[in-house]
N, C-alpha and C positions, 0 to 999 in steps of 0.2 A: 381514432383510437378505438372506437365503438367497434366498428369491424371485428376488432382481436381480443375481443370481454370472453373467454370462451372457459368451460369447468374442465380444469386442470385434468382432470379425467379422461372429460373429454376430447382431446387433445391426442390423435392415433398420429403417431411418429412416421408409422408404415405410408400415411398419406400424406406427406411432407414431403417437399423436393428433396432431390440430394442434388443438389449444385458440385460439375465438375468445376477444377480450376480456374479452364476457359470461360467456362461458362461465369464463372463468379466477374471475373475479368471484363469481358463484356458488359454485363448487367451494370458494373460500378461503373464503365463508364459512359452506359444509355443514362445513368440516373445521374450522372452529372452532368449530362446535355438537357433534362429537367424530364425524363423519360418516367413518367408515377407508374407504367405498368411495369416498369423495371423494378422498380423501387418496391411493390409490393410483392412479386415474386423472390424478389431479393431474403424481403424481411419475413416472410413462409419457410425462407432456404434455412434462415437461423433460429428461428424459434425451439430448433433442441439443444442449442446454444445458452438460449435463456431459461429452458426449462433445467437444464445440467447445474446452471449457476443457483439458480433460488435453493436447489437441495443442500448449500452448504447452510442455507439461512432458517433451516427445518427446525432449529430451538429454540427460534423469535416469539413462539407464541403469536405469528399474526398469520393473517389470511391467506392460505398459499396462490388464491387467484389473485387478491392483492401485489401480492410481491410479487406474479407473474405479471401482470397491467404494468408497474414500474420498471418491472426488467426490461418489456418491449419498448416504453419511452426510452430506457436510459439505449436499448440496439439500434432505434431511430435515429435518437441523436447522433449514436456513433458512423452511422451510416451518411447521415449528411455531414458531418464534417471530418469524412475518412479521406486521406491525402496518398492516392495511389503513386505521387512521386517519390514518396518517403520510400517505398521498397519492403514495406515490413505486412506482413498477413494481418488479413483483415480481423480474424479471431483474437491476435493479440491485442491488437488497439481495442477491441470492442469489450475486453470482458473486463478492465477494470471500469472502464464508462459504465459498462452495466453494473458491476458492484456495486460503484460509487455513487449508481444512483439508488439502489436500493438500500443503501448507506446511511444515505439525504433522508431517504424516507423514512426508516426507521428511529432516524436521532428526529426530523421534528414530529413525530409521534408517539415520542417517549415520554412519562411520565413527568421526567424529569424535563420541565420548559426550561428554555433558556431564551434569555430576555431576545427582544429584537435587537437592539443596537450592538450586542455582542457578537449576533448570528450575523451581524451585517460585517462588522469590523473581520470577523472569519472567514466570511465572503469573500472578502475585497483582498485579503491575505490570501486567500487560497487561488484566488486569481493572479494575485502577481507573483507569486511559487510559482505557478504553471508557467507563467512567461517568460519568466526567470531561466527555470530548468529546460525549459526548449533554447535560449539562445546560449544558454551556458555547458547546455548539455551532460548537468550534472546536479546534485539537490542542492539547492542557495540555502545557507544560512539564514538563519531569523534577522540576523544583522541589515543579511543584503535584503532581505525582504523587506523589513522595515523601512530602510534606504527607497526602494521602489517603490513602496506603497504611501510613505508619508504617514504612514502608522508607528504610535512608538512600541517599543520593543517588549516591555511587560504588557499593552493590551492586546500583541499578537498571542504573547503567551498565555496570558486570561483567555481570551476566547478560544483559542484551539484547545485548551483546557476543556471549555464549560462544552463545547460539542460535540467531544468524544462522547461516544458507547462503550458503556462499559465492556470489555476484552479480558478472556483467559492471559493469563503471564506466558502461557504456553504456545499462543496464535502465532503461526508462522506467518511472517511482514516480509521476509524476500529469502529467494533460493538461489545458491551461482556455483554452478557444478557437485550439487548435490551435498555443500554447506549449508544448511537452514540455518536462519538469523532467528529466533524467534524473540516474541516480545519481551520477556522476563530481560534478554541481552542489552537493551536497551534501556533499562529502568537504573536510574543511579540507585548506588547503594550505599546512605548516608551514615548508615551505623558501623559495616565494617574497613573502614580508616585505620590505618597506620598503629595508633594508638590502644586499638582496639584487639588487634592480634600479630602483630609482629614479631612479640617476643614468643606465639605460641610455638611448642615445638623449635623444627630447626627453619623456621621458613626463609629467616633471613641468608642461612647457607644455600640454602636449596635455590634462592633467587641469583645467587651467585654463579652459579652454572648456567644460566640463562643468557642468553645474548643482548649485546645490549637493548637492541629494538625490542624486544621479549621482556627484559627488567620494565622497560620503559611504559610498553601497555598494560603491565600488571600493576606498576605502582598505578597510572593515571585509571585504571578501571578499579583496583582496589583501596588503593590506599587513599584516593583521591575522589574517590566514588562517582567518576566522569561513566557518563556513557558511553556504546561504541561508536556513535555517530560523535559524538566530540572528541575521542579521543581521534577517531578518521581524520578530523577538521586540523585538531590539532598536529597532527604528524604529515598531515599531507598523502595520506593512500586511503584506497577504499573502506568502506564500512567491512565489505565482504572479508579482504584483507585482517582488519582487524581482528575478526574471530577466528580467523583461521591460526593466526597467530597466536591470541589467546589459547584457543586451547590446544595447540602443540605444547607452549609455556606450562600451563596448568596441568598438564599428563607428565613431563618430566619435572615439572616440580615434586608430582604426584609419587613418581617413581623414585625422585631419591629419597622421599619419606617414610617408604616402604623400611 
């Protein structure tokens, strides 16, 4: 890792390979045969990869040669356990590996500690999610997770709790044909309940004109103050699915309020 301690400045893009496709192609698979001149060439190719990523982390207040050192562990690692039978670009695979590890870094150098045996129990969850979502090919439930981990269900929830960093309501969490989810979408909303504004205005007509799958995500997102990932779980279709749905619902509700 010594090799690549270099000031972020110092860093001319202009003297950086540009790896064709072929050529990427090859290289992954001299560095699978244990080929290290492959493998450093490789990781030369991506480093404006890693320098691209660290700029979204530019209001962390920490070092930006720091988070450049972690970016390149986290394209290392994505490098050695890239799976060129899978069929998908290597940029893809490799830039939430880089986030997630400059991620890591940021949460255990946060002010805010969190204990060891919590970050362990998180650990060990966050590992069997990943196992999980490769053989099911979809995000498991806390339930299944728990189920596979042998962890109970409230201290998966304490710990993924205590390791988050703290995030804008606004952070976009996934994009699918140009519907951004953002995080505020996903935060239940325990105050406005059924009882709480149902009788405002005309809403309960207005919900009338909705379909029923459309009544159904409004009540369980509003009235019930579920998230969209549970209200997803619960209906059986995507998360994506579910806002898009939402906010067709919530535009004609809008409009017969007018």
């Amino acid at each position: 890792m010594a090799g690549y301690r270099v000031e972020i400045c110092g860093v001319n893009t202009a003297k950086l390979p540009l790896l064709k496709s072929e050529e990427k192609e090859e290289l992954i698979r001299k560095i699978k045969n244990g080929d290290t001149e492959a493998r450093e060439i490789y990781i030369k190719g991506n480093l404006r990869l890693v320098l691209s990523i660290i700029q979204r982390f530019s209001s962390s207040n920490e070092n930006v040669d720091d988070l450049f050192q972690i970016g390149c562990i986290g394209l290392m690692k994505a490098i050695d356990n890239f799976d060129i039978t899978q069929g998908v670009k290597f940029s893809t695979y490799a830039v939430p590996m880089i986030i997630g590890e400059i991620r890591r870094y940021l949460r255990d150098n946060n002010s805010i500690r969190v204990s060891r045996s919590l970050r362990d129990i998180a650990y060990k969850a966050i590992y069997a999610r990943d196992m999980l979502q490769k053989s099911m090919d979809r995000e498991p439930t806390i339930d299944e997770i728990s189920k596979e981990s042998g962890i109970p269900r409230e201290d998966i929830l304490n710990a993924f709790d205590a390791i988050q960093a703290p995030m804008s309501l606004y952070e976009p969490v996934y994009s699918d044909s140009g519907d951004t989810l953002f995080l505020m979408d996903q935060v239940s909303d325990k105050k406005n309940r059924e009882e709480n504004w149902i009788e405002d205005l005309s809403i309960k007509e207005a919900m009338e004109k909705l379909s029923p799958r459309e009544q159904n995500i409004i009540e369980l997102r509003f009235f019930e103050g579920k998230t969209q990932m549970e209200v997803a779980d619960e209906i059986h279709i995507s998360q994506a699915q579910v806002s898009r749905l939402e906010k067709t619902a919530l535009k004609n509700m809008k409009n017969h309020l007018k």
